[in-house]
VODOVEX-451898 format. One record per residue: residue in one letter; x, y, z of N, C-alpha, C in turn. Coordinates in pm, whole numbers. Layout:
BEGIN
VEXLUM code   n_c1   n_c2   n_c3  ca_c1  ca_c2  ca_c3   c_c1   c_c2   c_c3
VEXLUM    a      X      Y      Z      X      Y      Z      X      Y      Z
...
end
This chain:
BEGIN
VEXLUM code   n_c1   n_c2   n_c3  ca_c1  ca_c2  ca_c3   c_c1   c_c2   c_c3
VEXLUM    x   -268   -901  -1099   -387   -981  -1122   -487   -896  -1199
VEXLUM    x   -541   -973  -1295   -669   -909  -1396   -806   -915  -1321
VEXLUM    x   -836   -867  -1201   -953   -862  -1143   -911   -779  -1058
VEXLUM    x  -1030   -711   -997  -1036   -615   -868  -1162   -669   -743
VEXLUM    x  -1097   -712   -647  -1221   -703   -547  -1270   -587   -518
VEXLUM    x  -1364   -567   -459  -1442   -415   -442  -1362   -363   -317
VEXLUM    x  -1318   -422   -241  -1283   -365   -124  -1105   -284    -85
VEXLUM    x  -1027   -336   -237   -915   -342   -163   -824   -353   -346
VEXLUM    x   -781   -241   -347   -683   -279   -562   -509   -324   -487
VEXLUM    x   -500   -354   -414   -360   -398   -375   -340   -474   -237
VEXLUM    x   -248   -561   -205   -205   -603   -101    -82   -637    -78
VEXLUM    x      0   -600     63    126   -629     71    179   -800    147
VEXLUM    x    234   -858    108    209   -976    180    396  -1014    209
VEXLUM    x    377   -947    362    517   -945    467    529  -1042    472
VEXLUM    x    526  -1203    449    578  -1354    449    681  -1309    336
VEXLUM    x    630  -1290    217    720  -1320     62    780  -1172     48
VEXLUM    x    726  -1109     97    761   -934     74    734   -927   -126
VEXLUM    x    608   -925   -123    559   -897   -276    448   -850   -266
VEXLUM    x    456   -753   -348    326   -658   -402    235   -760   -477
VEXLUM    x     89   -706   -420    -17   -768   -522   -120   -649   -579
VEXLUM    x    -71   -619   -715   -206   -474   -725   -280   -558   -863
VEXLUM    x   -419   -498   -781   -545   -578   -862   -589   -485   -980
VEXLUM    x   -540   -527  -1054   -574   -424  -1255   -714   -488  -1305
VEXLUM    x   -823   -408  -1355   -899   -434  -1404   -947   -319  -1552
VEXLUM    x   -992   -350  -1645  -1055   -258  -1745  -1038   -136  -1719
VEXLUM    x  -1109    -73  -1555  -1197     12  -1478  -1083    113  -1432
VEXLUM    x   -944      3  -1412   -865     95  -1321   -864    212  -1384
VEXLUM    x   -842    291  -1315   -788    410  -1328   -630    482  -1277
VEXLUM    x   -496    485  -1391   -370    516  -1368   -289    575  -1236
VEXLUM    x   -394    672  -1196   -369    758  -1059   -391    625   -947
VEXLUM    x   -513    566   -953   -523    519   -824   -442    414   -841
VEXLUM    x   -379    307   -909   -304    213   -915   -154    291   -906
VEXLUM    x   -116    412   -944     -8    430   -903    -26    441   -700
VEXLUM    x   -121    514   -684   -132    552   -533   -122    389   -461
VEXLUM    x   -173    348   -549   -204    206   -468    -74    137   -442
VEXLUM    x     24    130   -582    116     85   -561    241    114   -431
VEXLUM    x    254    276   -460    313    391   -346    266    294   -160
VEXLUM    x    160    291   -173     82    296    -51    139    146     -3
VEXLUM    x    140     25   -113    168   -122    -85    343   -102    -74
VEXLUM    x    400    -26   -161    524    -15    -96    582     71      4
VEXLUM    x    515    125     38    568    168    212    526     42    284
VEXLUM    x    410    -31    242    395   -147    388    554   -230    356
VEXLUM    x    612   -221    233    790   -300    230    855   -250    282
VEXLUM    x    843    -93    286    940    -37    368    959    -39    551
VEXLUM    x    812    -84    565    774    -66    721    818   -225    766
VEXLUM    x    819   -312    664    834   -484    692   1010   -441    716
VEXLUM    x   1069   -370    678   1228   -385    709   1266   -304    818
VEXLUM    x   1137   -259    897   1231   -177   1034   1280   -275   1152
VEXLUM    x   1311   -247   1211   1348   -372   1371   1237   -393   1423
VEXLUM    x   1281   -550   1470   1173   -693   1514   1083   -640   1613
VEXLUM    x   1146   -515   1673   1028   -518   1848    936   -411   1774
VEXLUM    x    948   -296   1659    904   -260   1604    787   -298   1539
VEXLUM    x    837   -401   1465    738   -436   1309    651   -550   1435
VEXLUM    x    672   -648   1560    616   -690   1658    477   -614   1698
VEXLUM    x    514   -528   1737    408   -386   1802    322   -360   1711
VEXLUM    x    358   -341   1567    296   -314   1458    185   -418   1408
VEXLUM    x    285   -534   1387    182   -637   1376     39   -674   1442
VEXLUM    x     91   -640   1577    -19   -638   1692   -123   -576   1677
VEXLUM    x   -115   -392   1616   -223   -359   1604   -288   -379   1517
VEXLUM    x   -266   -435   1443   -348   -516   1322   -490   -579   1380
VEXLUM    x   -455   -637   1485   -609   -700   1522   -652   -585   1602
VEXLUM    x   -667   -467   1587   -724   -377   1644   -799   -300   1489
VEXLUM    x   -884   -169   1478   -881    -88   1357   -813    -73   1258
VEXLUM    x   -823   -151   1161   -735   -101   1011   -705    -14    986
VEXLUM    x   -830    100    981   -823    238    911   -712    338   1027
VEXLUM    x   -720    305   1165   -659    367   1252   -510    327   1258
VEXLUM    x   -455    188   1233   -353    170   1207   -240    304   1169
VEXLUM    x   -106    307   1273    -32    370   1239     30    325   1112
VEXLUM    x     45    209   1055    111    186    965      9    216    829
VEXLUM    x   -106    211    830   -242    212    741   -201    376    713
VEXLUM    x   -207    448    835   -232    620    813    -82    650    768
VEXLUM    x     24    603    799    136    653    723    187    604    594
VEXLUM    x     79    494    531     88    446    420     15    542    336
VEXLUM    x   -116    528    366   -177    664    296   -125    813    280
VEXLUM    x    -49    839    365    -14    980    384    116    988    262
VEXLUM    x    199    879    273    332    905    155    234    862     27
VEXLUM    x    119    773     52     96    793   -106      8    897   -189
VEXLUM    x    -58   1006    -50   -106   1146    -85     -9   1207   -133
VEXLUM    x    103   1194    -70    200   1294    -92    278   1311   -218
VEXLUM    x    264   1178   -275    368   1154   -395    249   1094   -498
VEXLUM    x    178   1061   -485    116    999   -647    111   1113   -731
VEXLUM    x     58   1245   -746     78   1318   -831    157   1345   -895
VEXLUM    x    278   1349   -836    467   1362   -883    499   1224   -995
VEXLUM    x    430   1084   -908    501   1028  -1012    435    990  -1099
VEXLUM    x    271   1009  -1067    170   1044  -1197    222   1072  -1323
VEXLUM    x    263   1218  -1262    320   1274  -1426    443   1208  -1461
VEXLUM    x    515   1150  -1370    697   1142  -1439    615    975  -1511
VEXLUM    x    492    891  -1478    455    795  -1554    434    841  -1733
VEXLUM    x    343    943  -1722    258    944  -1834    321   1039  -1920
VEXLUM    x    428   1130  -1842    540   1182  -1984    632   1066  -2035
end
């Protein structure tokens, strides 16, 4: 999508299992790769087992930012946007 809300450049949506990353003028390459990284671990976390991704779901109506699935999304996409930063832009 050609717009960015202020709050949020991507979303994963576990019904359809499809990425949504929000591109605008403004973006900037790094954070839309991170963003992307970050929306695809929530695909990877939608394919673990039912009593699992259950539990998971749950804490959703609790803290976002505290979310185990939130903090281990962020963490693989600290870990790797730089790597594939560069393997993008060579």
């Amino acid at each position: 999508r050609y717009y960015q809300p202020k709050t949020v450049m991507g979303r994963y949506y576990y019904e359809t299992n499809t990425l949504l990353i929000y591109i605008s003028k403004s973006s900037k390459l790094m954070d839309v790769t991170d963003t992307i990284i970050h929306e695809y671990c929530h695909h990877l976390q939608n394919h673990i087992g039912k009593k699992e991704k259950k539990k998971a779901l749950e804490l959703y109506d609790f803290e976002y930012w505290d979310h185990p699935w939130e903090k281990e999304a962020r963490k693989l996409a600290a870990s790797n946007r730089l790597k594939i930063f560069k393997r993008v832009i060579l």
